[in-house]
N, C-alpha and C positions, 0 to 999 in steps of 0.2 A: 171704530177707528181710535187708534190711542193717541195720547196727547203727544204733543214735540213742544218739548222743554225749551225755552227761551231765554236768555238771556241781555242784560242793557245795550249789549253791543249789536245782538239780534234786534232790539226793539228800533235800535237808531238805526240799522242798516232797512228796518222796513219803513220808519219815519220818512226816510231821505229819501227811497227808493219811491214812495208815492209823492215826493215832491217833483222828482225826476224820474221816471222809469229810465229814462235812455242815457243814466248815467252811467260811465264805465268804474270797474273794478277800483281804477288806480285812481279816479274821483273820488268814490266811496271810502276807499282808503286812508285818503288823506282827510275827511271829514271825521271817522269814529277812530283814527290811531290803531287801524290792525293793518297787515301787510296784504297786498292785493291778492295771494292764494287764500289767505284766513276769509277775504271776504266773496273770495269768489267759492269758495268752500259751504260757505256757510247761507251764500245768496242760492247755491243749490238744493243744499237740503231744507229752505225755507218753502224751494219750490216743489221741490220733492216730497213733501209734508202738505203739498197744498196750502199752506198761509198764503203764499203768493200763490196769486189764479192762474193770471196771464199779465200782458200786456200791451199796451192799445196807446192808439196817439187818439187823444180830446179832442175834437174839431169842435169850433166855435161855430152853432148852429143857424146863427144870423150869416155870419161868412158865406156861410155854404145857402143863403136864399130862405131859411125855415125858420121865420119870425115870430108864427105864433105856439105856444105851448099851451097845451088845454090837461086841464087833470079831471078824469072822465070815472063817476064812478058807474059801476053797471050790475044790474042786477038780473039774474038768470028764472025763467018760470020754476026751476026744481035744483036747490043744492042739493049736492056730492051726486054720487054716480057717474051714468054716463053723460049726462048735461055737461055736469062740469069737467067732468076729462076733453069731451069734444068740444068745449070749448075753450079753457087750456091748451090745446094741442092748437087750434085755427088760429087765435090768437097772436101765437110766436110765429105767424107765419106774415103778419101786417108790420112790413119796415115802420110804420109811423109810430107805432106803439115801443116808446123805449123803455118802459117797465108796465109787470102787470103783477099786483099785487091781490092773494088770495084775502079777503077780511071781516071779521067779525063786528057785528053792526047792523047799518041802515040797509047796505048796502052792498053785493058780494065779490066784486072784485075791485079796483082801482088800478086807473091804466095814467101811465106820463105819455101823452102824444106831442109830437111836432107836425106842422105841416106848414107849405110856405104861406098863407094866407084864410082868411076866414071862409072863401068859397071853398079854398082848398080842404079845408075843414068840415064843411057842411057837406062836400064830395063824397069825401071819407067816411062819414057819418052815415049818410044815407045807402051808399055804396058797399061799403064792407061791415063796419060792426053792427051796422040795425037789420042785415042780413045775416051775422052770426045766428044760426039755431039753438030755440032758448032763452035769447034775452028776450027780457020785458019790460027793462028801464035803463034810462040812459040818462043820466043829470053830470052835463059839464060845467069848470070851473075856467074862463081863461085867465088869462096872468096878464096881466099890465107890466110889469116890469120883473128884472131878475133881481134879490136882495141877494142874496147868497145860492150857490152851487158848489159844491164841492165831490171830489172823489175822494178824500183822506179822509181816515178812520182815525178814532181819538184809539189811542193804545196806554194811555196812564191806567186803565184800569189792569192791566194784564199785570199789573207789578200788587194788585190790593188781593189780599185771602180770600178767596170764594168757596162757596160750599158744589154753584153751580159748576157744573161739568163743562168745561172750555177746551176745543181743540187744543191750545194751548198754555203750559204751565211758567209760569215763572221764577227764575233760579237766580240769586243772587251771587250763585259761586261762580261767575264769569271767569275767573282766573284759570279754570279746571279747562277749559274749551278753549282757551287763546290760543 
């Protein structure tokens, strides 16, 4: 996939755009000084390019009844193969698991679960992932409290010279694209 060249105006229209996804054209506008076609232009081809994924409303997970988060790491009887594809694949099929992470270590995945309580928890444990085929260890972490949560991506570095190979490049000649 080739890179999509970026620009300050691009950086700030994706800055703003993870503060607010469901901000309009003519807000964004008025925040980085381009005209509401430039940035509806260019909110396009960011999407178009894939830098921007999608877009989703955050629901606050207490709101909605799901108090406890547990970080679960799990270990399979045999990495790669088919162990790990089939369970890869079950995996994204358990709403409670909001990320699953592949990892090198103690231990070979890492899952972010919610659920509304610790029975609810021990449910789910026993019920579906100690039933995944393959695992053979299960050690969770629950969280006492939230410090920090975030969806926004730090983007300063996309302006510093890299050797490594990044979807995207960055172009100081903004004036060319306004």
């Amino acid at each position: 996939m080739s890179a999509l060249t970026v620009d300050r105006f691009d950086l700030q229209l994706l800055a703003e755009l993870q503060q607010d996804g469901h901000a309009t054209n003519s807000v964004l506008s008025g925040k980085i000084h381009l005209s509401t076609s430039q940035v509806s232009r260019r909110v396009q081809r960011l999407e178009e390019g894939g830098i921007i994924d999608h877009y989703a409303a955050i629901l606050d997970p207490v709101a909605v009844g799901l108090h406890l988060v547990a970080f679960t790491h799990v270990t399979l009887d045999r990495q790669g193969g088919t162990s790990s594809e089939k369970f890869e694949h079950d995996i994204t099929k358990l709403p409670e698991v909001l990320e699953c992470f592949s990892l090198a270590g103690d231990a070979d995945y890492m899952l972010r679960i919610v659920t509304s309580d610790l029975t609810s928890f021990s449910e789910f444990m026993t019920m579906h992932l100690l039933r995944l085929p393959g695992v053979t260890n299960v050690k969770s972490n629950i969280t006492l409290r939230k410090i920090k949560q975030t969806t926004i991506l730090p983007l300063d570095h996309v302006m510093q010279p890299t050797e490594n190979k990044q979807r995207i490049q960055y172009s100081s000649l903004s004036e060319k694209s306004v």
